[in-house]
MOPAC internal coordinates of N, CA, C and O (Angstrom, degrees):
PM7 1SCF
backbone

  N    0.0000 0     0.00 0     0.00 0    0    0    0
  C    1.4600 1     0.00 0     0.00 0    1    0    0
  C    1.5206 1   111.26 1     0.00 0    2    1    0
  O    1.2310 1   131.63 1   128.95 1    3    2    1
  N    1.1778 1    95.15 1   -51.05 1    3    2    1
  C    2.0053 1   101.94 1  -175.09 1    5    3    2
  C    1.2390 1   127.49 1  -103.17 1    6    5    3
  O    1.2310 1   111.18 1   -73.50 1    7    6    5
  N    1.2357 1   134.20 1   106.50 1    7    6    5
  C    1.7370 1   132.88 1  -132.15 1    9    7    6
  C    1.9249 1    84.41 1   -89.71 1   10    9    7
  O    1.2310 1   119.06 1   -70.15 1   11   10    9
  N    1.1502 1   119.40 1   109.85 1   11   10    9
  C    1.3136 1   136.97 1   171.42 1   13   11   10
  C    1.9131 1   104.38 1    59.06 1   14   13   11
  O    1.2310 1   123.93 1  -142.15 1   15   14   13
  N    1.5848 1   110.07 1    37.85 1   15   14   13
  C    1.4778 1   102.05 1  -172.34 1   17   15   14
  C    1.3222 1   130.71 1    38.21 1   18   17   15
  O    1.2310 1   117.77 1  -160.86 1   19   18   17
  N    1.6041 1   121.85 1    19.14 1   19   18   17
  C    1.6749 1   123.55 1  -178.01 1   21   19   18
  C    1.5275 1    88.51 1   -95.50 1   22   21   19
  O    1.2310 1   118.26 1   -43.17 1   23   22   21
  N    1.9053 1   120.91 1   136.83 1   23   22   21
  C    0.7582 1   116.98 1  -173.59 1   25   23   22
  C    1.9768 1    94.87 1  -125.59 1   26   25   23
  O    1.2310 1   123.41 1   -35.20 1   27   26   25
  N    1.4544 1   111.06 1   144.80 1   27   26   25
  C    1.3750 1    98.50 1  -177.50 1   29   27   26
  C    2.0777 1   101.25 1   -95.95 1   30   29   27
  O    1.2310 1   139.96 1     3.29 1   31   30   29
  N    1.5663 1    78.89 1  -176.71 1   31   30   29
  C    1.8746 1    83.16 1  -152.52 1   33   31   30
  C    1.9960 1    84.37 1  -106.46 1   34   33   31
  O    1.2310 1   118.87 1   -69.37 1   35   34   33
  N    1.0188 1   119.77 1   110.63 1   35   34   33
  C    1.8180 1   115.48 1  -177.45 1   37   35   34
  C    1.3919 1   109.30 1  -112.77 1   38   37   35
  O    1.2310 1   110.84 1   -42.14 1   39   38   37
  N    0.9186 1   134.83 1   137.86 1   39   38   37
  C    1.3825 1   130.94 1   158.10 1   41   39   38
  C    1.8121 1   123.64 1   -90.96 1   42   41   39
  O    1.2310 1   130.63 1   -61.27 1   43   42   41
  N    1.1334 1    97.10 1   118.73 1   43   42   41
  C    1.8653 1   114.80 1   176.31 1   45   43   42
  C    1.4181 1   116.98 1   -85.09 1   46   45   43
  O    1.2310 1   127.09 1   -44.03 1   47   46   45
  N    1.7586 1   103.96 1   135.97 1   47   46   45
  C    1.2823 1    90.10 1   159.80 1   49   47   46
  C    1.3837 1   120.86 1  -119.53 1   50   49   47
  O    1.2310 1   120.62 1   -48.86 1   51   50   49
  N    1.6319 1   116.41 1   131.14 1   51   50   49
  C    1.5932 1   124.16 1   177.56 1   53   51   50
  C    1.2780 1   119.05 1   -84.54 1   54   53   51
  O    1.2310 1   122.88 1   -78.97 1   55   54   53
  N    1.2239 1   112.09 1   101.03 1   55   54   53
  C    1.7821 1   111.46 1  -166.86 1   57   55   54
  C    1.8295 1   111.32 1    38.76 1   58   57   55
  O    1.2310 1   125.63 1    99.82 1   59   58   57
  N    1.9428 1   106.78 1   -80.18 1   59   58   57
  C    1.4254 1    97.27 1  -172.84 1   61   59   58
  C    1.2222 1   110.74 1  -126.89 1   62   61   59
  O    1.2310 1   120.93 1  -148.31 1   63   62   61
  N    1.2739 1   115.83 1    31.69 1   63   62   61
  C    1.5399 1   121.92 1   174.04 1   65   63   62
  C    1.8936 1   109.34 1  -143.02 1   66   65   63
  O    1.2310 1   128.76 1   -42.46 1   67   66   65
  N    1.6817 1   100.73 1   137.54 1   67   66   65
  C    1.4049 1   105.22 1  -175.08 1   69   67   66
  C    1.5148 1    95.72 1  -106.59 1   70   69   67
  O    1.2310 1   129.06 1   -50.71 1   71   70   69
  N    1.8275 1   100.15 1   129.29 1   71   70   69
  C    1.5007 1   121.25 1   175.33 1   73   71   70
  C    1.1193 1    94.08 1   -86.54 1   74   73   71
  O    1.2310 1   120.96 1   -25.97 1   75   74   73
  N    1.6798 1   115.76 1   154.03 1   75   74   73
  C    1.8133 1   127.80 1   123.71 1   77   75   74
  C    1.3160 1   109.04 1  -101.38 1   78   77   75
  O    1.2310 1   132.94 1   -40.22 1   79   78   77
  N    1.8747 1    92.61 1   139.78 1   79   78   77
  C    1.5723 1    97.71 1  -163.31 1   81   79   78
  C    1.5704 1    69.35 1  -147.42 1   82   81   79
  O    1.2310 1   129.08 1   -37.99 1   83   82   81
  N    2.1803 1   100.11 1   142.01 1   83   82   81
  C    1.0701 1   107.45 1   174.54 1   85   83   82
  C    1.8358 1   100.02 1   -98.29 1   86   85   83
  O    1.2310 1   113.04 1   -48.10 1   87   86   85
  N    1.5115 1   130.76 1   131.90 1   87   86   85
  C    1.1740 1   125.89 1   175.37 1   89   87   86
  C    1.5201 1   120.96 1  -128.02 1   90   89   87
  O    1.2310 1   102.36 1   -33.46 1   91   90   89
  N    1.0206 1   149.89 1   146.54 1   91   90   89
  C    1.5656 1   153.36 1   156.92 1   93   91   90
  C    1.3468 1   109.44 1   -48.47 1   94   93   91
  O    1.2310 1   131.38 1   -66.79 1   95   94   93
  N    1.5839 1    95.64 1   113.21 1   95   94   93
  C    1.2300 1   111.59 1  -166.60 1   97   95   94
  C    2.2019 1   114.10 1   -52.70 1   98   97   95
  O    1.2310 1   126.89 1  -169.91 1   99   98   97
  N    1.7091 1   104.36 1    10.09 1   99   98   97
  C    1.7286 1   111.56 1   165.69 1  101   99   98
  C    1.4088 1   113.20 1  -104.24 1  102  101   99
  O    1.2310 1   129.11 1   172.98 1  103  102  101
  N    1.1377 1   100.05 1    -7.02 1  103  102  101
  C    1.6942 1   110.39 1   178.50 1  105  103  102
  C    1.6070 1   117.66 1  -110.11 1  106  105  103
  O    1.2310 1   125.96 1  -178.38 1  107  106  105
  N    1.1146 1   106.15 1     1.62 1  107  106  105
  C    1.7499 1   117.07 1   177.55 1  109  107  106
  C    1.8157 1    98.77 1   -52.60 1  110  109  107
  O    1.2310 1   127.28 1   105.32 1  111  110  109
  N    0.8672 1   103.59 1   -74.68 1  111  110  109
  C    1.9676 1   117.54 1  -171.70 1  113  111  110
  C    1.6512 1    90.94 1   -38.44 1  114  113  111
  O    1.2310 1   112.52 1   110.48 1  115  114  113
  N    0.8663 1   131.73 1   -69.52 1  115  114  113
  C    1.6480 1   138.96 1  -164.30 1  117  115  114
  C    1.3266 1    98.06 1   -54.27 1  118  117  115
  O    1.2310 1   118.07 1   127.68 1  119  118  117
  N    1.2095 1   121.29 1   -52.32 1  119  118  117
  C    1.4618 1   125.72 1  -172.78 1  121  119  118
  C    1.8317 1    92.74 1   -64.02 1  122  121  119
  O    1.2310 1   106.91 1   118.84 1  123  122  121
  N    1.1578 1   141.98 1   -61.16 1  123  122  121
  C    1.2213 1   143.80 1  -151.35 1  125  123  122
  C    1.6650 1    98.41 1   -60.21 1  126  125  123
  O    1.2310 1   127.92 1   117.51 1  127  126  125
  N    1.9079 1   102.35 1   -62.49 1  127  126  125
  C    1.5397 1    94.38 1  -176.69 1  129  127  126
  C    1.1694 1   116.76 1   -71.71 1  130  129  127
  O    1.2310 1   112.18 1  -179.31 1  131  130  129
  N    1.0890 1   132.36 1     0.69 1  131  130  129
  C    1.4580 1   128.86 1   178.92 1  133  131  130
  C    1.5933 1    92.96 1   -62.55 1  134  133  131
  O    1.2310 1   122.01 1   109.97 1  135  134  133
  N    1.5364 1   113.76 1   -70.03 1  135  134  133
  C    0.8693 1   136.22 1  -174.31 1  137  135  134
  C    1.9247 1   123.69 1   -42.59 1  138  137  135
  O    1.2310 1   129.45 1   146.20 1  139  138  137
  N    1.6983 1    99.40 1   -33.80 1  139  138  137
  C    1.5518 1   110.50 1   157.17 1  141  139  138
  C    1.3722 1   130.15 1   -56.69 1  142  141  139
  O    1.2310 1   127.42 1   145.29 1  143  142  141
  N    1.6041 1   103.32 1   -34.71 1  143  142  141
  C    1.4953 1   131.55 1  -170.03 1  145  143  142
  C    1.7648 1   107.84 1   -79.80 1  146  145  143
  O    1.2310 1   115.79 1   127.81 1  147  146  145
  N    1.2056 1   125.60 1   -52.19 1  147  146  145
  C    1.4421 1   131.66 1   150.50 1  149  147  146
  C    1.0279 1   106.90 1   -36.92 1  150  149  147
  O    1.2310 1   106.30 1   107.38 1  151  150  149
  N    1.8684 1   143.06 1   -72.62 1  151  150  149
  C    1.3142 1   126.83 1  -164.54 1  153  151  150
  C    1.2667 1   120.00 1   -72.86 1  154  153  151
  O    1.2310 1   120.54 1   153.73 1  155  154  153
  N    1.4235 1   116.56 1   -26.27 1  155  154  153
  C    1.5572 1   109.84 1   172.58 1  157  155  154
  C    1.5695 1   107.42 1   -77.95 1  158  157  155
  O    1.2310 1   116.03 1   167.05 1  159  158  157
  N    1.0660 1   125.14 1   -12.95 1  159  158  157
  C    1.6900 1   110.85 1  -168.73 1  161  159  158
  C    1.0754 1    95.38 1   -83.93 1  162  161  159
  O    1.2310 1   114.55 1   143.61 1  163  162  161
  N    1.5769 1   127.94 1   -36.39 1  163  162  161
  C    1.7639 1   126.08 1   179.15 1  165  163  162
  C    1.5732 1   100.60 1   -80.15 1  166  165  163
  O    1.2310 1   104.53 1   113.18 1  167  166  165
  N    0.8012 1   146.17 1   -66.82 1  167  166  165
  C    1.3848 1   128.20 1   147.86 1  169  167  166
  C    1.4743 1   120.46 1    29.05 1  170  169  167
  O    1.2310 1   131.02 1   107.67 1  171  170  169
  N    1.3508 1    96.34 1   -72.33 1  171  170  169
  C    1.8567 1   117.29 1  -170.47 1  173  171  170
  C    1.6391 1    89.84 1   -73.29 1  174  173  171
  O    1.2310 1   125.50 1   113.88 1  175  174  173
  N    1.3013 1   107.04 1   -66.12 1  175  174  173
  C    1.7244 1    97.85 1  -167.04 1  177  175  174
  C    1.2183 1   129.30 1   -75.83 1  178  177  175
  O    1.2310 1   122.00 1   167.72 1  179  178  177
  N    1.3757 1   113.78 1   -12.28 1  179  178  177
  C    1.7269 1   122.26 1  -177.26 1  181  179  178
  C    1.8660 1    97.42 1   -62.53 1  182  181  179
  O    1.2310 1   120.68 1   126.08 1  183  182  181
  N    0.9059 1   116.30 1   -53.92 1  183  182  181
  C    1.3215 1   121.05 1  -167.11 1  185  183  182
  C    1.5530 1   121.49 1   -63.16 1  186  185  183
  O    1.2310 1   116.31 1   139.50 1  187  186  185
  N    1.6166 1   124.62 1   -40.50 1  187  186  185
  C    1.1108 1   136.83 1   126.77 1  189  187  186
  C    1.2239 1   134.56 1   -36.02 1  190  189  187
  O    1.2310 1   100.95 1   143.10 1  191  190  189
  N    0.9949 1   152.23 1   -36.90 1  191  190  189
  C    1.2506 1   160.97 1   170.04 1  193  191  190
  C    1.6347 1   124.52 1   -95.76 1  194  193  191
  O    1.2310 1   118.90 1   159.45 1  195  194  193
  N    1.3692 1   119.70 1   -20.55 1  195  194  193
  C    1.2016 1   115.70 1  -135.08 1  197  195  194
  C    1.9245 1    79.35 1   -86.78 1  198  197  195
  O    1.2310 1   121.86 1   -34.58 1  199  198  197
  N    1.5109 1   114.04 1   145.42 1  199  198  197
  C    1.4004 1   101.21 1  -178.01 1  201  199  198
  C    1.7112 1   117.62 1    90.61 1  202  201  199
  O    1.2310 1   119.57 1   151.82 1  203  202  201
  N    1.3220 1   118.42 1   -28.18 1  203  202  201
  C    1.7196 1   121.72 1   152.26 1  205  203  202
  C    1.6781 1   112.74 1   -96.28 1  206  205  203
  O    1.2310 1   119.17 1   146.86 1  207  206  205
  N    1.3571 1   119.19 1   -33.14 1  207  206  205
  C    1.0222 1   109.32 1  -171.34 1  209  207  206
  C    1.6831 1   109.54 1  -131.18 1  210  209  207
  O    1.2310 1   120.50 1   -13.22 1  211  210  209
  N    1.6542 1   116.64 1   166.78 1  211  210  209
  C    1.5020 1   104.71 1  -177.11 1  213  211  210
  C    1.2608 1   101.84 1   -74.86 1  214  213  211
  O    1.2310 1   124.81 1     4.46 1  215  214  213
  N    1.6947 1   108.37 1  -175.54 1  215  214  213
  C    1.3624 1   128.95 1   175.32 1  217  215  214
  C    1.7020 1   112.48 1   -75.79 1  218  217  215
  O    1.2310 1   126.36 1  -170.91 1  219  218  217
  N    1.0148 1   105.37 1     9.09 1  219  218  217
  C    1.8728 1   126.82 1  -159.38 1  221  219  218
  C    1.5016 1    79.94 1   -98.02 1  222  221  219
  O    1.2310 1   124.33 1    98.74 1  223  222  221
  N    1.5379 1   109.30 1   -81.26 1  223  222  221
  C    1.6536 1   126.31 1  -176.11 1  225  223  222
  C    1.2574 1   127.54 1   -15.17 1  226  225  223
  O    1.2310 1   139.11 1   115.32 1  227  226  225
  N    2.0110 1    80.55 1   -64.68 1  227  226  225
  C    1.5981 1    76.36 1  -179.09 1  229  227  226
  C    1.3348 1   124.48 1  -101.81 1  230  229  227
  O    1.2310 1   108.89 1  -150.98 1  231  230  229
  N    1.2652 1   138.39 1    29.02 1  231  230  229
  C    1.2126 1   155.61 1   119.33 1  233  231  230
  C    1.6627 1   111.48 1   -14.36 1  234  233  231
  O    1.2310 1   141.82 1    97.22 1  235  234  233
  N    1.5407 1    75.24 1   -82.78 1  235  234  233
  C    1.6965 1    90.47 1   173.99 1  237  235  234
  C    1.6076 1   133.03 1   -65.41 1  238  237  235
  O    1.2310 1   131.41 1   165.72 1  239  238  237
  N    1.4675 1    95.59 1   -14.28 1  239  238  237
  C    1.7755 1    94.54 1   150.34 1  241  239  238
  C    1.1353 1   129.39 1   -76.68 1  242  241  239
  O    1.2310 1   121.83 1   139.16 1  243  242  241
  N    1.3974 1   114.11 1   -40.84 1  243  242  241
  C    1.7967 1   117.84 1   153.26 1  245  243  242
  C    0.9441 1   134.25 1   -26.17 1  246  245  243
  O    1.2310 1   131.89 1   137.12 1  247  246  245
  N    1.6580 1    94.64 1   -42.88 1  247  246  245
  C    1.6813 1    99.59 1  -158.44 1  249  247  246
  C    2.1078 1   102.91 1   -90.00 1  250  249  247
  O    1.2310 1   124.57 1   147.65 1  251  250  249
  N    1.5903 1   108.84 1   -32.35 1  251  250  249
  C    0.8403 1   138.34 1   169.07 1  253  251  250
  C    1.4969 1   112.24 1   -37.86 1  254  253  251
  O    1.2310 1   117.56 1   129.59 1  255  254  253
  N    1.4799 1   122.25 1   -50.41 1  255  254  253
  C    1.3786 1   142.92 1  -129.90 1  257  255  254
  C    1.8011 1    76.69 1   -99.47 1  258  257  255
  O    1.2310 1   127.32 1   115.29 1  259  258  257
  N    1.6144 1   103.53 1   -64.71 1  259  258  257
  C    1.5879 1   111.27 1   178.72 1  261  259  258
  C    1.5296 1   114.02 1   -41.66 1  262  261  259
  O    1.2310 1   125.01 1   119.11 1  263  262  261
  N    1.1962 1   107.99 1   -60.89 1  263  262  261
  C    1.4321 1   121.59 1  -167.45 1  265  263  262
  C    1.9235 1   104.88 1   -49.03 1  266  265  263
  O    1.2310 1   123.22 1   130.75 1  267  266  265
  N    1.2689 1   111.44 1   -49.25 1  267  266  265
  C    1.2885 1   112.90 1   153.63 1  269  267  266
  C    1.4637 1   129.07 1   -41.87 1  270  269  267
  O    1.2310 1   123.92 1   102.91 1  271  270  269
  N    1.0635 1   110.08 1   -77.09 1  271  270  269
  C    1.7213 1   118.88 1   176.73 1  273  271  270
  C    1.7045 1   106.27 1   -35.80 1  274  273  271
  O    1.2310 1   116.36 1   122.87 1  275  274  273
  N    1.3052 1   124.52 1   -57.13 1  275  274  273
  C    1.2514 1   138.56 1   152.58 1  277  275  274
  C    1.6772 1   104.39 1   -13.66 1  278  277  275
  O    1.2310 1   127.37 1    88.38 1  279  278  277
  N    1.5039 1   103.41 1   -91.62 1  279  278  277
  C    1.4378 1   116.29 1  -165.66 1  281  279  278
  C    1.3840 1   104.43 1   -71.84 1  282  281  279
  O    1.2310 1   117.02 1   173.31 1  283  282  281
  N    1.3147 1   123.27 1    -6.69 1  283  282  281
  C    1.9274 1    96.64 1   160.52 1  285  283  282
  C    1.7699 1   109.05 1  -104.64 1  286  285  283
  O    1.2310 1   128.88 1  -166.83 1  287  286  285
  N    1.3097 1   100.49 1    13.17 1  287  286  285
  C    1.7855 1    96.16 1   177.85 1  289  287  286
  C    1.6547 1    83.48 1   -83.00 1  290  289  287
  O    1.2310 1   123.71 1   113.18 1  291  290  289
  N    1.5899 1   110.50 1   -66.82 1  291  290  289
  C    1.7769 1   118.23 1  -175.30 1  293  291  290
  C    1.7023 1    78.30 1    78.37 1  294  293  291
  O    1.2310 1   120.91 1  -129.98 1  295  294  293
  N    1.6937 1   115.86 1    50.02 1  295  294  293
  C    1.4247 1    97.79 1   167.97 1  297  295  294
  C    1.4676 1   114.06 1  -108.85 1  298  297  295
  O    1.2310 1   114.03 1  -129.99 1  299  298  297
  N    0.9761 1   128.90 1    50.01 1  299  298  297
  C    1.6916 1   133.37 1  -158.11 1  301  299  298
  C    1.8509 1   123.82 1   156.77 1  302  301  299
  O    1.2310 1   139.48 1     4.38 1  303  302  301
  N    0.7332 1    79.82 1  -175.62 1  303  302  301
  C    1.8049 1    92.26 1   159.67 1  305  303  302
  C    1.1926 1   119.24 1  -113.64 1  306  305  303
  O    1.2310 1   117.83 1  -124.05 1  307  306  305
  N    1.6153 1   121.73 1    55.95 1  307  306  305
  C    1.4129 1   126.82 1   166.69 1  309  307  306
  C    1.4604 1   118.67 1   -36.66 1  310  309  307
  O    1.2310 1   109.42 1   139.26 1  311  310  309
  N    1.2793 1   137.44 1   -40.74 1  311  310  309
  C    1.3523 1   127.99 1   171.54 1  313  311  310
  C    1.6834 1   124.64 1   -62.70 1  314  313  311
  O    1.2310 1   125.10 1   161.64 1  315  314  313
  N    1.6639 1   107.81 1   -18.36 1  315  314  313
  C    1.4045 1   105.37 1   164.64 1  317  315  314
  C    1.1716 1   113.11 1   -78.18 1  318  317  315
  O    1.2310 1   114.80 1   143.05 1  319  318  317
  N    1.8738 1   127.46 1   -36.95 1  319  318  317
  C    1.3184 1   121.69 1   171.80 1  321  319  318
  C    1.4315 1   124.61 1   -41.52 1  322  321  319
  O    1.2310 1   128.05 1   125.84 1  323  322  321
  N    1.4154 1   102.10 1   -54.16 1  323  322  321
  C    1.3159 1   114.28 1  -171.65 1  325  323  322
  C    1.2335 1   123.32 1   -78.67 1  326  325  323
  O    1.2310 1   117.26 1   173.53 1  327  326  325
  N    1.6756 1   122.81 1    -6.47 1  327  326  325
  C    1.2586 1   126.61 1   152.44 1  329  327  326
  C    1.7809 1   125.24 1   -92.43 1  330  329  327
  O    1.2310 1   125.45 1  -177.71 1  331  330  329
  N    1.6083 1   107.14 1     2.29 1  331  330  329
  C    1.0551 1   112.09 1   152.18 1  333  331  330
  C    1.5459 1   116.73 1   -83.84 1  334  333  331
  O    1.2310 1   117.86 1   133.51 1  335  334  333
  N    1.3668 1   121.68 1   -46.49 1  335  334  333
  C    1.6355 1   121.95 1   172.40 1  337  335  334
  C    1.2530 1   110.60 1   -50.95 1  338  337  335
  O    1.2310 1   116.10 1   126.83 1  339  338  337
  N    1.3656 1   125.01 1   -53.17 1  339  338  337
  C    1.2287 1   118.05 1   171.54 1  341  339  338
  C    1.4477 1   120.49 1   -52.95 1  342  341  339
  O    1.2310 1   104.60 1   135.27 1  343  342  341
  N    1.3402 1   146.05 1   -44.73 1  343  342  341
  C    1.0721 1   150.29 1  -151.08 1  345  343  342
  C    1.7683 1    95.05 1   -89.30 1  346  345  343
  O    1.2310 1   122.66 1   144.30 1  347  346  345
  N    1.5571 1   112.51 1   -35.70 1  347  346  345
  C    1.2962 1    98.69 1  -174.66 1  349  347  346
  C    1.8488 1   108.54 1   -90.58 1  350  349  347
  O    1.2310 1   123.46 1  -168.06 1  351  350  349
  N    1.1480 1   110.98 1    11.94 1  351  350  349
  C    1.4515 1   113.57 1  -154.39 1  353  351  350
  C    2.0479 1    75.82 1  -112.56 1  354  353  351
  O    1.2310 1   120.28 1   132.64 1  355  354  353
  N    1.0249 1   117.08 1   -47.36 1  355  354  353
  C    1.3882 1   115.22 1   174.57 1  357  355  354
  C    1.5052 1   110.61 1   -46.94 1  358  357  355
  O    1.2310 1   129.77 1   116.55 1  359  358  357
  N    1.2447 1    98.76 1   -63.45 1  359  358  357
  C    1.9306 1   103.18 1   176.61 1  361  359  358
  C    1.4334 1   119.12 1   -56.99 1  362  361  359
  O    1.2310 1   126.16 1   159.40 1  363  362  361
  N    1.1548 1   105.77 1   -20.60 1  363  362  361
  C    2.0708 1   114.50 1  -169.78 1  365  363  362
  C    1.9635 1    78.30 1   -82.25 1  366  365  363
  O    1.2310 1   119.64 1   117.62 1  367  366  365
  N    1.2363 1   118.30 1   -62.38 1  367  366  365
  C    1.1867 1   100.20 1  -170.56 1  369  367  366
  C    2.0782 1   151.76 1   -38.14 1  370  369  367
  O    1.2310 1   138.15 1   139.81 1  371  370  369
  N    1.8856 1    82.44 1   -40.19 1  371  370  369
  C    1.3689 1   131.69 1   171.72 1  373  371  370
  C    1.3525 1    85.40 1   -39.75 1  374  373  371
  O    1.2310 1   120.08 1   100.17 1  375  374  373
  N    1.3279 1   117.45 1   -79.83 1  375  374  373
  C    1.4962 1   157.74 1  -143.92 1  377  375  374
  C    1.7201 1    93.23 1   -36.62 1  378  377  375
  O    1.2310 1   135.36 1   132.58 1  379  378  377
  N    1.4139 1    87.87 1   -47.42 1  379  378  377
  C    1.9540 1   103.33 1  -149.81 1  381  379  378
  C    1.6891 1    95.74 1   -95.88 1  382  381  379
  O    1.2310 1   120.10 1   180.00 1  383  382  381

């Protein structure tokens, strides 16, 4: 999986906040569109919502909206992804 375990250090951007996330330099691209896929989904809903609902909400409609698209592709093991994003999104946090 991990070409000699050296992982590079990238910075993401999530709609309105820039991560550092350390990733394997075969998983960079995945990490990026993941990261495309978050800002356009808030994108769609920030603008709709913004002013009926909190910034909490629509987060979680984003995330909601994905989590769907996900489970009707059923193209992977999205729950390992997303407990890898999470786990590295936990550590990017630590970090800061």
């Amino acid at each position: 999986m991990a070409e000699g375990n050296k992982k590079l250090n990238i910075r993401l951007n999530l709609y309105d906040t820039d991560m550092a996330v350390k990733v394997f330099p075969e998983e960079e691209e995945y990490y990026r569109n993941a990261a495309k896929l978050i800002t356009n989904t808030m994108n769609t809903y920030v603008p709709i919502l913004r002013g009926k609902k909190t910034e909490k909400e629509i987060m979680y409609a984003a995330m909601l909206d994905i989590a769907l698209m996900y489970e009707k592709d059923n193209t992977g093991s999205y729950s390992d992804i997303l407990e890898q994003l999470t786990s590295e999104i936990e550590e990017a946090l630590k970090n800061d």
